[in-house]
C-alpha positions as CSV (number, residue, x, y, z in Angstrom):
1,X,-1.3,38.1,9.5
2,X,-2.9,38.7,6.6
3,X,-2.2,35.8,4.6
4,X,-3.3,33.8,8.3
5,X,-6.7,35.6,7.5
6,X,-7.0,35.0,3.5
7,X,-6.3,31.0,4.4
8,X,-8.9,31.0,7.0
9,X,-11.7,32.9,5.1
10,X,-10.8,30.1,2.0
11,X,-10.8,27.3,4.8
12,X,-13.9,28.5,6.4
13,X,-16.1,28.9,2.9
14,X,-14.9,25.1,1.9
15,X,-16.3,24.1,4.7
16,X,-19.4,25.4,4.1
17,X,-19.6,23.9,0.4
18,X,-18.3,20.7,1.9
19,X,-21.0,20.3,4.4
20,X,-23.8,21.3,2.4
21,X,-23.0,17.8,0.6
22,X,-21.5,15.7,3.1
23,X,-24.9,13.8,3.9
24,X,-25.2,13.2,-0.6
25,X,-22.1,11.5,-0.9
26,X,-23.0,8.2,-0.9
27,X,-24.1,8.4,-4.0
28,X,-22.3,11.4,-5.7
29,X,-20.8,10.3,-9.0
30,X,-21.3,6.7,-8.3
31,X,-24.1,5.7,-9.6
32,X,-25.4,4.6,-6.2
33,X,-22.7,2.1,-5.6
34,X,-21.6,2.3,-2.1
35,X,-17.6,2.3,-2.0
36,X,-16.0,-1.4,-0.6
37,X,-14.2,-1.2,2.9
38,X,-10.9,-2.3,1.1
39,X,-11.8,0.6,-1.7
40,X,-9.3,4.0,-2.1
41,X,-12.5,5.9,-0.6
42,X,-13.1,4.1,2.7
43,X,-9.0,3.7,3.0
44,X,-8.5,7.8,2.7
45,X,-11.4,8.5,5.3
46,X,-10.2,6.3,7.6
47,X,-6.1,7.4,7.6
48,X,-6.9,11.0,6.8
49,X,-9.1,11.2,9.9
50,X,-6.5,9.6,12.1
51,X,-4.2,12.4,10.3
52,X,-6.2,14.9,10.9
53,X,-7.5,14.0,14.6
54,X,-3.2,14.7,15.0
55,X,-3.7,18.0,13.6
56,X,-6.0,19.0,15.5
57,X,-4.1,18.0,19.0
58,X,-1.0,19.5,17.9
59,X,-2.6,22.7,17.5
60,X,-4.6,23.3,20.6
61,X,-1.4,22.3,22.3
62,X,0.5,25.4,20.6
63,X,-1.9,27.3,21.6
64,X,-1.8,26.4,25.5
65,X,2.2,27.3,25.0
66,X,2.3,30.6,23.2
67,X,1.0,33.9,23.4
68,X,2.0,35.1,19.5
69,X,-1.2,36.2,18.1
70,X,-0.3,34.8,14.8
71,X,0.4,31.4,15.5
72,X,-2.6,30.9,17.7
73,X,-4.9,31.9,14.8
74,X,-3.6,29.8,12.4
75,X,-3.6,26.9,15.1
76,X,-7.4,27.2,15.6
77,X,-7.7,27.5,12.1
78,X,-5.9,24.4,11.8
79,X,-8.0,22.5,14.5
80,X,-11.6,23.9,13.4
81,X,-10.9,22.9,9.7
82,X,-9.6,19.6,9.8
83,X,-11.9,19.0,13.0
84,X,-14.7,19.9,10.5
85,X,-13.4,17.8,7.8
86,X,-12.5,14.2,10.0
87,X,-16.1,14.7,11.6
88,X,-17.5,14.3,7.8
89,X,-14.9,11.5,6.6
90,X,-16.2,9.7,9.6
91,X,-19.6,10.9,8.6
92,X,-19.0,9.1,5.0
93,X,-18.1,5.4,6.6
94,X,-21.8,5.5,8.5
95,X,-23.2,6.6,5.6
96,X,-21.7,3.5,4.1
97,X,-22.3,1.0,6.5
98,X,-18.1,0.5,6.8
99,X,-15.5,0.2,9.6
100,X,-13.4,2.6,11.0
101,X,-10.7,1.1,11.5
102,X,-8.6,-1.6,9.3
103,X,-6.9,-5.1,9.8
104,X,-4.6,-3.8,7.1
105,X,-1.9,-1.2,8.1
106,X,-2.4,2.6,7.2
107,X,-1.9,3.1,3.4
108,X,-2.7,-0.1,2.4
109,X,-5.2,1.4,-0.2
110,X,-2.4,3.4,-1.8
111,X,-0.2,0.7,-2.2
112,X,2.1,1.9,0.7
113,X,0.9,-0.6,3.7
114,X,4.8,-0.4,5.2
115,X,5.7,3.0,4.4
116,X,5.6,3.9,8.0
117,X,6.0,1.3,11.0
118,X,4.1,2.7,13.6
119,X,7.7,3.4,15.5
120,X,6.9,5.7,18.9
121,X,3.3,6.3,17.6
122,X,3.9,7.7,14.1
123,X,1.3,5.4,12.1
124,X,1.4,7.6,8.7
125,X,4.4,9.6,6.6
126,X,4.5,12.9,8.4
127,X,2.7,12.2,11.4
128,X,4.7,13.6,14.7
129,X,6.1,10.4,16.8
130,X,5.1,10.4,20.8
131,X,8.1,11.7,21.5
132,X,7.8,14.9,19.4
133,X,4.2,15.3,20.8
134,X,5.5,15.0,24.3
135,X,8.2,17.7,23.3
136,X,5.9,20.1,22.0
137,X,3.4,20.2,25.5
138,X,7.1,20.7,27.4
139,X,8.5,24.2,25.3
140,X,7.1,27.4,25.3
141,X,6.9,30.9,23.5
142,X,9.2,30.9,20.8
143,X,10.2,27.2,20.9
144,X,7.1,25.9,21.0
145,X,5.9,28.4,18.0
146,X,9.4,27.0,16.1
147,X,8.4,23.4,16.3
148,X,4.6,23.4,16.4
149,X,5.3,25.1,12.6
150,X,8.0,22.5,11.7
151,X,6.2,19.3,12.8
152,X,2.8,20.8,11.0
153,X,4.8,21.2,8.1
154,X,5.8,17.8,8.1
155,X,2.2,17.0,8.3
156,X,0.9,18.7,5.8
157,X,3.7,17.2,3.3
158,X,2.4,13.9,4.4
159,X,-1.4,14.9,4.6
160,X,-1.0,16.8,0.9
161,X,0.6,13.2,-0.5
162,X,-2.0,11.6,1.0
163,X,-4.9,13.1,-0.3
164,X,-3.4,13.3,-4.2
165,X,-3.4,9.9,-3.8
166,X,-7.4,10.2,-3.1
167,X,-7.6,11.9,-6.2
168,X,-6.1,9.8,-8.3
169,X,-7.8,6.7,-7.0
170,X,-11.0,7.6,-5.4
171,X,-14.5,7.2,-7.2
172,X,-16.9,9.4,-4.9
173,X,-16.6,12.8,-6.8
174,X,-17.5,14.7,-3.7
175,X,-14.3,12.9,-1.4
176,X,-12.5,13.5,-4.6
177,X,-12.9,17.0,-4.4
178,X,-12.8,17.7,-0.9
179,X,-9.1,15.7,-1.0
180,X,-7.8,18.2,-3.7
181,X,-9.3,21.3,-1.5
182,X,-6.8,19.4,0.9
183,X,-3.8,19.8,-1.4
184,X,-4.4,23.3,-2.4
185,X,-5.1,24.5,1.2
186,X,-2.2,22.5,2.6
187,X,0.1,23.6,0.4
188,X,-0.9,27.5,1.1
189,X,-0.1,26.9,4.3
190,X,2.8,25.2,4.0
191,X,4.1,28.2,2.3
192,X,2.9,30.4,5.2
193,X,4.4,28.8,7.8
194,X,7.9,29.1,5.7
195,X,7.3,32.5,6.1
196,X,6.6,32.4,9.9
197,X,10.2,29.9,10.4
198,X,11.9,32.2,8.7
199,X,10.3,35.0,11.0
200,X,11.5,33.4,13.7
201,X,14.7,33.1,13.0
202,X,13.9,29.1,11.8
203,X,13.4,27.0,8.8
204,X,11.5,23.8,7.8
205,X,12.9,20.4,8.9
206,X,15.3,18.8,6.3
């Protein structure tokens, strides 16, 4: 529980930074240039907030499905934060006049257009398929708590590869830096809910 509340305080000052800057990005860094719709900055706004919007479902599910303390408090965590951070993302593509959604497949801007197909609803590496999401609203108590922390793993492996690739190709500093507070708080919490599996008797999906 305590690492729960050390991720969350982290989660909830980030945020705070983040969106004291959210409405400057346009031209952070970038010498007023606004990014190009086919650039590595609109690309991760647009896939990470259809990653995250997933996130955020998952995890008020679990929390209609268990009563463990625990796990509901890192679910809201989970929603509020990456709730938070889609709602700027989005924020971004007004700023700069772009789409939010692509004719190109998810990925395209990190060179990985057909890395996932789409198959039963699963548009981006580590995204839960329809199936898995229909699973998840059908278990409860401990079976619920077992594979709401397995499938967010697998998220988070995907969402953390994701946003390295932001950045290593992204040009707005501020996106830049909000995608490696991504990686660094995905990764705690990946390491958490190793902890919580194995709590429960469970481990992380092979």
């Amino acid at each position: 529980m305590r690492q729960v509340g050390l991720i969350a305080g982290a989660a909830a000052a980030a945020l705070v930074a983040a969106g004291a800057i959210t409405y400057a990005v346009a031209g952070d860094d970038g010498g007023g240039r606004t990014p190009s719709a086919e650039s590595a900055d609109a690309g991760f706004a647009r896939d990470m907030a259809v990653h995250h919007q997933q996130a955020v479902e998952m995890s008020y599910v679990v929390r209609d499905r268990t009563k463990d303390e625990e796990v509901r408090r890192l679910a809201y965590d989970i929603a509020q934060t990456q709730a938070n951070q889609r709602g700027m993302m989005l924020g971004w593509l007004d700023l700069w006049g772009l789409p939010k959604v692509s004719s190109e497949p998810p990925m395209t801007w990190m060179d990985m257009g057909g890395m996932a197909s789409g198959k039963d609803g699963a548009l981006m590496p580590g995204m839960a398929t329809n199936s898995e999401m229909k699973k998840l609203g059908e278990l409860s108590g401990k079976q619920a708590e077992v594979f709401y922390l397995q499938l967010m793993t697998d998220h988070h492996k995907g969402g953390v590869h994701m946003a390295e690739g932001c950045v290593a190709r992204c040009q707005v500093g501020v996106e830049k830096r909000l995608a490696q507070g991504m990686v660094d708080a995905q990764q705690s919490e990946i390491s958490l809910m190793a902890d919580m599996l194995k709590e429960r008797g469970a481990a992380p999906r092979p």
